[in-house]
C-alpha positions in Angstrom: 114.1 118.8 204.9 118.0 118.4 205.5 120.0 117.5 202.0 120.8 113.0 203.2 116.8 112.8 203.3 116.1 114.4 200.1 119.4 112.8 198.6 117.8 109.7 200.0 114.3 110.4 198.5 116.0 111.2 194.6 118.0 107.5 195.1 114.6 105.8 195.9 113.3 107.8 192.8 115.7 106.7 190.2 115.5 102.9 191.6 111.5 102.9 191.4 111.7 104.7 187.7 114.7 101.9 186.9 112.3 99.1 188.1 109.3 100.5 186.0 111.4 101.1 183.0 113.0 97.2 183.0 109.1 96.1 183.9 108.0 98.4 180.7 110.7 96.4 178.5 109.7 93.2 179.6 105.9 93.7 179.2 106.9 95.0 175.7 109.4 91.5 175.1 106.2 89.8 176.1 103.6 91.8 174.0 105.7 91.3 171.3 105.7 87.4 171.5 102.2 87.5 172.0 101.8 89.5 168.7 104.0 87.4 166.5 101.9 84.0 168.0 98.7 85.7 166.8 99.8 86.5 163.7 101.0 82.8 163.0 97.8 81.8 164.1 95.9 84.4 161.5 98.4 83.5 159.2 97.8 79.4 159.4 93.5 80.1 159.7 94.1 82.5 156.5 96.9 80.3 154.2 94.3 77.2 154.7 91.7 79.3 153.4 93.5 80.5 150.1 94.4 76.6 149.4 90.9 75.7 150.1 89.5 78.8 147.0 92.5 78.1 144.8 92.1 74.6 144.6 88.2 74.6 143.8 88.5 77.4 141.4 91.4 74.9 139.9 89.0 72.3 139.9 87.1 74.4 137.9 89.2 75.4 135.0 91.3 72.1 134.0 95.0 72.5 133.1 95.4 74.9 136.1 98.0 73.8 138.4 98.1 74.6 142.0 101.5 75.5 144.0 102.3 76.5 148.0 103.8 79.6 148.4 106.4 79.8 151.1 108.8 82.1 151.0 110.5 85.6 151.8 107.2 87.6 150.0 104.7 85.3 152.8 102.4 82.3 153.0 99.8 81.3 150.5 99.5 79.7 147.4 98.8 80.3 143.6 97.0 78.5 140.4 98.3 79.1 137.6 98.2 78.0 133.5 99.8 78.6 129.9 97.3 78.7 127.1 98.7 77.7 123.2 96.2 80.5 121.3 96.3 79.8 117.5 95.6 82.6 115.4 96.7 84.0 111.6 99.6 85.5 113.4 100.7 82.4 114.4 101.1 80.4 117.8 101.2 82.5 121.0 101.1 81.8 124.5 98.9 82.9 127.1 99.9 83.1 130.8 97.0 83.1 134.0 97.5 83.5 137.1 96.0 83.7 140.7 98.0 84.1 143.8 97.4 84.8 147.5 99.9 85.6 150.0 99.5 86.3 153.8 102.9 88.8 154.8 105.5 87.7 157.2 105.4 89.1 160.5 107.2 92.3 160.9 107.8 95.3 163.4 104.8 96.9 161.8 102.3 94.7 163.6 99.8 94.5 160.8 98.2 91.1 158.9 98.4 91.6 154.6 96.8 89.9 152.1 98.1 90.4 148.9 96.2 89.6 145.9 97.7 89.5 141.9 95.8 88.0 139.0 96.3 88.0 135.5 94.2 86.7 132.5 95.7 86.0 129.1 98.8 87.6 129.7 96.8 90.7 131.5 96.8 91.8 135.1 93.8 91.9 136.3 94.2 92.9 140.2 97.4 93.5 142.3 95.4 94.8 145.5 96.3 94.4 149.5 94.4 94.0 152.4 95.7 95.0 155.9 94.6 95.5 159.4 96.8 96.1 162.6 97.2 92.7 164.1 95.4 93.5 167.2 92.3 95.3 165.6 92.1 91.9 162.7 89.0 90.7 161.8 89.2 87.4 160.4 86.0 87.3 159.3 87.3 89.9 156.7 90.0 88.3 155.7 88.3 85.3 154.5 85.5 87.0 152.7 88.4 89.0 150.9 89.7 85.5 150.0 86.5 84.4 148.3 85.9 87.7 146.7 88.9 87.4 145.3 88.9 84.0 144.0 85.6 84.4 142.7 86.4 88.0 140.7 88.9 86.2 139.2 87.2 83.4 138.5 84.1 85.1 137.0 86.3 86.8 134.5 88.3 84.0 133.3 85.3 82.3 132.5 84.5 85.3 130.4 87.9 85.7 128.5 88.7 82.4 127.8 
């Protein structure tokens, strides 16, 4: 083989690797929005189901306020309360708390849960949940949400 057909053959080479390397980039530009609409989607199902516990456990307890959470730490929402405890030391307060957050979407491609409680002034929980966002199971997700609610709720009951 004389060196213009090989010279040729290394020009078609570079074009065909160009072509698969800009076709590689745009499947990744398009996996990526893919994978950012899913996780809104989780992220919607999942921040409807934490409203939905909060608010019944709320219902449960009066003088617990509920409040949306939407903001740089993610999507969710939390119940909360301050307790006036008299006792021979005097008047003290006593903070609870139960919040549930689904994580923004980052580069890491994963769906969090994040879970903090706190009883009388006393964590309780501060526990995650996470799954890559292709390999998510809802199904999870949600009974994490109910376990959670009802933990906490079970031992409120008890404490207060």
């Amino acid at each position: 083989m004389e060196f213009q057909q090989r010279l040729q053959k290394a020009i078609e080479r570079g074009q065909r690797a160009s072509v698969a390397r800009a076709q590689a980039e745009l499947d990744q530009a398009v996996n990526e929005k893919e994978l950012q609409r899913l996780h809104a989607q989780y992220r919607l199902e999942l921040s409807e189901r934490i409203e939905r516990c909060l608010k019944n456990v709320a219902d449960q307890f009066p003088g617990f306020n509920y409040e949306d959470i939407v903001d740089e730490r993610g999507w969710g929402g939390a119940i909360s309360r301050d307790d006036l405890r008299l006792g021979p030391s005097g008047r003290t307060t006593a903070f609870s708390r139960l919040e549930m957050v689904i994580r923004p979407y980052s580069s890491s491609h994963i769906l969090e849960l994040i879970g903090k409680a706190a009883i009388l002034n006393r964590e309780v929980f501060n526990r995650s949940q996470y799954h890559g966002l292709t390999e998510a199971d809802l199904t999870s997700f949600t009974e994490m949400i109910d376990h959670w609610a009802l933990e906490f709720a079970e031992l409120y009951a008890g404490k207060s």
